[in-house]
C-alpha positions in Angstrom: -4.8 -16.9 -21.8 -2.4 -15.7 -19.3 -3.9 -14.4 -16.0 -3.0 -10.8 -15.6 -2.6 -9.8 -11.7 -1.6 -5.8 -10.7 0.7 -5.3 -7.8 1.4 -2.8 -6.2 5.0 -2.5 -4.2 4.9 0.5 -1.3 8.3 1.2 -0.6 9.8 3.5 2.3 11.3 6.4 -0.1 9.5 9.5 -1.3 12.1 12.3 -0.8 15.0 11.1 -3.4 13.6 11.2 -6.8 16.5 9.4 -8.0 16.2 6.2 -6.3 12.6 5.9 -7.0 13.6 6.5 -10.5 15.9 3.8 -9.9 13.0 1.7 -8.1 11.0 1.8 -10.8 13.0 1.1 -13.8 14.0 -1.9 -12.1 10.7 -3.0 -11.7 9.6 -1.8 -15.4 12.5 -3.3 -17.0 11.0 -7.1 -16.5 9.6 -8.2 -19.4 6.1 -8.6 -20.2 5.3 -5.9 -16.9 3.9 -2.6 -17.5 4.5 0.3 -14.8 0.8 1.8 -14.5 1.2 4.6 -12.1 3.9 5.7 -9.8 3.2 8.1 -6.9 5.7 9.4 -4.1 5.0 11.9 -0.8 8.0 13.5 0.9 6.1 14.3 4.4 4.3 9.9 3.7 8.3 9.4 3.1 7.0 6.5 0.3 6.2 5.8 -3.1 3.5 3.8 -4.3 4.3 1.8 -8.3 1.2 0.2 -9.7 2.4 -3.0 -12.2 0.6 -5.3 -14.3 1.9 -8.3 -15.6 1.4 -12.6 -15.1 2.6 -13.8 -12.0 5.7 -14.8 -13.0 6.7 -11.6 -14.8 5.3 -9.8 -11.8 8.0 -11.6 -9.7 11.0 -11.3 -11.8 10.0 -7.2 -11.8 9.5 -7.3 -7.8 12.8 -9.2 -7.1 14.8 -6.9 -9.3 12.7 -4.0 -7.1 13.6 -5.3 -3.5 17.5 -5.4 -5.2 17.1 -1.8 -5.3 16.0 -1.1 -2.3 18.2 -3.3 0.0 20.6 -1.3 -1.6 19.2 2.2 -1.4 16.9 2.7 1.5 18.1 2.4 5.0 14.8 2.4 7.6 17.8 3.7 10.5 17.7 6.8 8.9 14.5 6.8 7.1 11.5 8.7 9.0 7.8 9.7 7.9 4.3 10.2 9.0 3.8 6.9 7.4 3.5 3.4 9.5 6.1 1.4 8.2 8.2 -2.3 9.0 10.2 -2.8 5.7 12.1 -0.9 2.5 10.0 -2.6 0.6 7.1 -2.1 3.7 4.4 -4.1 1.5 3.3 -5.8 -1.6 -0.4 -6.8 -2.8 -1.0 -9.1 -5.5 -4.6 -7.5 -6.9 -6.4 -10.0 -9.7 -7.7 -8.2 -12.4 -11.0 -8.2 -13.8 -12.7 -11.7 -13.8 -15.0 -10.2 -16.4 -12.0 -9.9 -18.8 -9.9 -12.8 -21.3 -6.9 -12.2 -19.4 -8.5 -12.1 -15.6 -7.2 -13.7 -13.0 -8.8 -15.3 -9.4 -7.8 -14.9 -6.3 -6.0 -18.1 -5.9 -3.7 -16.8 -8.5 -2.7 -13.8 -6.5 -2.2 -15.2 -3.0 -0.2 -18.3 -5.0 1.9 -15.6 -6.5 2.6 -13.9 -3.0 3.6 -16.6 -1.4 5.8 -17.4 -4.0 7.6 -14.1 -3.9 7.6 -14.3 0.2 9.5 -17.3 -0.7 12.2 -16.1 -2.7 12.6 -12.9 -1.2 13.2 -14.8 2.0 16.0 -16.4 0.5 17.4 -14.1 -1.9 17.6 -11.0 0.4 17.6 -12.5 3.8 14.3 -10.3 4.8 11.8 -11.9 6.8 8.3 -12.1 5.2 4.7 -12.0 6.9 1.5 -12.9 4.3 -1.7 -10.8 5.3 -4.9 -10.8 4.0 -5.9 -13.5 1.3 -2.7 -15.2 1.9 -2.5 -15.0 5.5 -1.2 -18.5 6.8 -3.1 -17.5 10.0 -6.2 -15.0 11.5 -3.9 -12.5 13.5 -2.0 -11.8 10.2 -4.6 -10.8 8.0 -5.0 -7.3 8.9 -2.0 -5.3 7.9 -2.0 -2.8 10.6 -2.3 -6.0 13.0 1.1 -6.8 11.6 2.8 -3.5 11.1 1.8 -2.3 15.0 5.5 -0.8 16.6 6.2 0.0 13.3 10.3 -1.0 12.2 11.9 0.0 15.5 9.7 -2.5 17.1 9.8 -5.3 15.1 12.9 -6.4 16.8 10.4 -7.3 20.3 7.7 -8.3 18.2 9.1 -11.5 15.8 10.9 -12.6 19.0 7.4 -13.2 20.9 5.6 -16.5 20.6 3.6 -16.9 17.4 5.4 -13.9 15.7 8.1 -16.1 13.5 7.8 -15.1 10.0 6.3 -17.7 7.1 9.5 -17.0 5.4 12.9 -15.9 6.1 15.0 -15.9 9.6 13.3 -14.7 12.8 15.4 -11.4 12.9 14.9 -8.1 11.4 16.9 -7.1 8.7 19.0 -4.5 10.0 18.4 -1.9 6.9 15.5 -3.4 5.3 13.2 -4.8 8.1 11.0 -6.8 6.8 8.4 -7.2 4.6 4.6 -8.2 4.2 3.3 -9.6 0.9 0.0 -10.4 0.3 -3.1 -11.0 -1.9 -6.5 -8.9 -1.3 -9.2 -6.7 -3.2 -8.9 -3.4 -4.6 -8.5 -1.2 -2.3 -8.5 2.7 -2.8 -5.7 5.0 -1.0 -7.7 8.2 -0.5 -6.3 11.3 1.4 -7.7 14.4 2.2 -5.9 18.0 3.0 -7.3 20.0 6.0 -6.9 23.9 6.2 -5.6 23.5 9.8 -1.8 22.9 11.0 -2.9 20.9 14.1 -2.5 17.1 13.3 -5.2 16.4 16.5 -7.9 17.6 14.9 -6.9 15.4 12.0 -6.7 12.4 14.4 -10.0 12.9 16.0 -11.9 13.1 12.5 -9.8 9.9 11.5 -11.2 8.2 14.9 -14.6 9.0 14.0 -14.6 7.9 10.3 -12.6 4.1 10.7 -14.6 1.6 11.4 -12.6 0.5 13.8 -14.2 2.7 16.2 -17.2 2.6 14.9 -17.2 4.9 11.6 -17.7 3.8 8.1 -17.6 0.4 6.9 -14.0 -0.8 4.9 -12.1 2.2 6.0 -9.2 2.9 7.7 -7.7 6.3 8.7 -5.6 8.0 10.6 -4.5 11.9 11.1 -1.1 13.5 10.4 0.5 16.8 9.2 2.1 17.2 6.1 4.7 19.4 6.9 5.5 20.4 3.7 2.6 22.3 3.5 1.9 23.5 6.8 -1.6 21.3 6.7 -3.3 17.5 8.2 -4.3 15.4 6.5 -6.5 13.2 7.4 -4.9 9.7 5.1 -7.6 6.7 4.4 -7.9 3.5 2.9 -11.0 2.3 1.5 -10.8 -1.3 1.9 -14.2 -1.6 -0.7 -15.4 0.5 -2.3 -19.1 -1.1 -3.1 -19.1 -0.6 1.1 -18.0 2.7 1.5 -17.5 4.6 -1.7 -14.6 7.7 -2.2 -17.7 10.8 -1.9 -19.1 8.8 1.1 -15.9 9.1 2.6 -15.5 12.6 1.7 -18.8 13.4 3.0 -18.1 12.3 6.3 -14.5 13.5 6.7 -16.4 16.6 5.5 -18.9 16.8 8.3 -16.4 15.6 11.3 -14.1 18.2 10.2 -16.7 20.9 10.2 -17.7 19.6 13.8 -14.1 20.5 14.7 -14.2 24.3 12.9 -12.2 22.5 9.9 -13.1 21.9 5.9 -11.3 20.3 3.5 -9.0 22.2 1.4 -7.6 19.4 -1.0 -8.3 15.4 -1.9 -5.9 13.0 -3.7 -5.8 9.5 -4.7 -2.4 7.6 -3.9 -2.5 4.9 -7.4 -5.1 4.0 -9.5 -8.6 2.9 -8.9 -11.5 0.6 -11.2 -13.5 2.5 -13.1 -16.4 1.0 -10.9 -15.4 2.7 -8.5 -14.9 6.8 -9.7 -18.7 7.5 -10.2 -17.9 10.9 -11.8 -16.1 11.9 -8.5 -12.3 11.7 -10.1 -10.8 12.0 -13.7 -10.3 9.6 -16.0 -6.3 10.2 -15.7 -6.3 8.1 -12.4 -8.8 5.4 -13.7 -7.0 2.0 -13.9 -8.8 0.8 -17.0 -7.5 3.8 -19.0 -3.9 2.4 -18.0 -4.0 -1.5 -18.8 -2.5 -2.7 -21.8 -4.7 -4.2 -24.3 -5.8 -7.8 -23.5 -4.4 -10.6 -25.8 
């Protein structure tokens, strides 16, 4: 049986509906890939696809996606509340479901990364970093560790010792950055609205919920106003969700924001999560089960 793998491409454009229409039937037009989910945020300035597919497929549907978006997205004039290095800012390889006849390990997906690193490298001329599974070393597993400075500091950054890229030249694109490509867990993209305009007291609940300083375990967070709607947000990513689930998350964001005269107006979920992981606290539409195509 073929091993199925999901990836899912961010890419710095959420505010032109045509070009991510154009973004994703490039990717959706490989054969044997199946676009699961797309999602874009004008004030995030990005748009997350969710694809499914072998390895190779998955590759062929990617490369015809970072075509695109050399083409279309120009980070000089792109801005958002969003961290960001790259047009294409990053790509996880995801295996899917051990348990089922088309599953994949891990060793699939970080072989598959650093196969598209590779040619992306040499087709595009974008420097590529590997994080997480497929790190080639510690410092570069984290990906905020790698996206620090964001793309208008990436210039300083590859030129220091130990920053060269595993693929590609050691300059930054000058339209497209660069990229990081990786393999790694599920991980859930979980945002919640705040009925407050001030992006500090989004911040400070981010700050207390991370684990970074000392909040809940697997998340990430950070605060920022959406202002298309006049609200914070306070935007996380759940690194695992058997550590910290998504209500545990709301809980907390719940409580720190209450501590700060705040509630939570509003929740979403950026993509699509395992079943395992819902618990009765989302709808089956974003349940990425529901979205796979039958195993062969």
């Amino acid at each position: 049986m073929t091993a199925l793998l999901e990836a899912i491409p961010n890419v710095s454009e959420g505010r032109r509906p045509e070009v991510v229409d154009h973004l994703a039937a490039a990717a959706a037009g490989a054969a044997g890939v199946t676009l699961l989910d797309r999602c874009s945020d004008p004030d995030h300035h990005r748009s997350v696809l969710t694809l499914a597919g072998s390895a190779p497929d998955l590759i062929a549907a990617l490369l015809a996606l970072y075509e695109v978006a050399v083409a279309e997205i120009d980070l000089t004039r792109q801005r958002g509340v969003h961290p960001r290095v790259g047009a294409v800012d990053v790509v996880p390889f995801v295996p899917l479901f051990s348990g089922r006849a088309t599953g994949a390990p891990m060793a699939v997906a970080v072989a598959a990364a650093r196969a598209l690193g590779e040619e992306v490298a040499a087709r595009f001329g974008i420097p590529v970093y590997l994080y997480e599974e497929a790190a080639t070393r510690p410092e570069r597993r984290r990906l905020p560790d790698i996206r620090r400075g964001g793309f208008e500091g990436f210039a300083a950054r590859i030129a220091a010792p130990g920053w060269e890229p595993d693929f590609g030249p050691r300059r930054v694109h000058p339209t497209a950055g660069v990229s990081v490509i990786g393999a790694r867990w599920f991980l859930i993209a979980f945002n919640a609205v705040l009925d407050t305009a001030d992006p500090a007291i989004a911040r400070e609940v981010a700050r207390a919920v991370r684990e970074s300083s000392g909040g809940l375990p697997a998340v990430r967070a950070i605060g920022v106003l959406l202002a298309s709607r006049g609200l914070a947000q306070v935007s996380m990513n759940l690194l695992d969700y058997r550590r910290t689930s998504i209500a545990d998350a709301l809980a907390a964001v719940e409580a720190e924001a209450a501590r700060r005269g705040a509630r939570v107006v509003d929740t979403e979920v950026v993509g699509l999560v395992p079943e395992a992981a819902v618990c009765g606290t989302l709808g089956a539409d974003r349940v990425l089960e529901r979205r796979l195509p039958p195993a062969s």
